[in-house]
C-alpha positions in Angstrom: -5.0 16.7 -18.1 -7.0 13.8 -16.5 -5.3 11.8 -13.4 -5.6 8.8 -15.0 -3.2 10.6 -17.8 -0.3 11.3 -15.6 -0.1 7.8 -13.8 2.1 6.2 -16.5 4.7 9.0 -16.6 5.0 9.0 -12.9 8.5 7.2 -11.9 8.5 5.7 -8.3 11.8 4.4 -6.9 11.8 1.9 -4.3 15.5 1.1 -2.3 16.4 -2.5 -2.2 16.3 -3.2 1.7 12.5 -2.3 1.4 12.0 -4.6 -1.6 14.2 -7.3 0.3 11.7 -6.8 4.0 8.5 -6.8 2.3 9.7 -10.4 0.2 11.1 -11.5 3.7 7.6 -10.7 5.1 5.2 -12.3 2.6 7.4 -15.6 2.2 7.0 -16.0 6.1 3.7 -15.3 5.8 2.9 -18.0 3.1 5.4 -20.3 5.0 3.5 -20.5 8.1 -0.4 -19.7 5.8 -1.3 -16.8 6.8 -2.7 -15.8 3.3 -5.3 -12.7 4.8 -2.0 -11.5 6.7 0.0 -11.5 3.8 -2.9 -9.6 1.8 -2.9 -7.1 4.5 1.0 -6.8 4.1 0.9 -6.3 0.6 -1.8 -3.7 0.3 0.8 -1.7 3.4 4.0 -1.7 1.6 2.0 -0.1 -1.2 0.7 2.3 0.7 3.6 2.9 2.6 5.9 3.1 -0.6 3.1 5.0 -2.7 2.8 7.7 0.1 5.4 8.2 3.0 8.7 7.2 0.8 7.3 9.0 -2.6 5.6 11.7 -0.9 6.8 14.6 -3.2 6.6 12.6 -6.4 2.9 11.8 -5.6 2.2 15.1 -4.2 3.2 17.3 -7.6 1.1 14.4 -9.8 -2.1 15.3 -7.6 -0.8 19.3 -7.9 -3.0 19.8 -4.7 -5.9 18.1 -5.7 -8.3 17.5 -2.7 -10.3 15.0 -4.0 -7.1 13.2 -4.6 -5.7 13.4 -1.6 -8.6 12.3 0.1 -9.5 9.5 -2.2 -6.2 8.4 -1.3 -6.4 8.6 2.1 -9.8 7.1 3.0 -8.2 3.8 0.7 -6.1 4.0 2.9 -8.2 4.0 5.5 -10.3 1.1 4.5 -7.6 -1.1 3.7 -6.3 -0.7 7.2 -10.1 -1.8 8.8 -10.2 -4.6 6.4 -7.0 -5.9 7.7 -8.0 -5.6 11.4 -11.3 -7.1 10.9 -9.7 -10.3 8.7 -7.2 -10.3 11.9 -10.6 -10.8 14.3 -12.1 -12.8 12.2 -9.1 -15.5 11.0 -10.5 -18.9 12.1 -9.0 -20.4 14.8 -6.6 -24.1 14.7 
């Protein structure tokens, strides 16, 4: 069974006072326009949720796949550099 297969049976819960943060978050960050920094939050709290909450649930989908793991991971990664370098780069008021 292909990856792509087992996505749509996979059942994530996320707890309410994470849901109610993250909304807290982004509508401060589209209050005061900080549109890269909201990005950058979003693409997080996916992370975040997808792996340290649901850590078993997403670990048994992979079943110990490596390649999974570390497709994940260097996302991961590159999401995080992308938000430090739109942080450098946001233009200045």
């Amino acid at each position: 069974m292909d990856l792509v297969d087992i996505l749509p049976a996979v059942e994530i819960g996320v707890p309410l006072y994470i849901v109610i943060s993250y909304v807290a978050i982004i509508s401060i960050c589209i209050l005061f326009i900080r549109l890269q920094l909201g990005l950058a939050v979003s693409f997080l709290f996916v992370f975040y949720v997808g792996y340290l909450y649901n850590r078993n649930i997403l670990l048994e989908t992979i079943k110990g796949s490596t390649l999974g793991m570390l497709i994940y991971t260097i996302s991961g990664f590159i999401i995080i550099i992308l938000a430090i370098v739109s942080f450098l780069s946001a233009p200045k008021k």
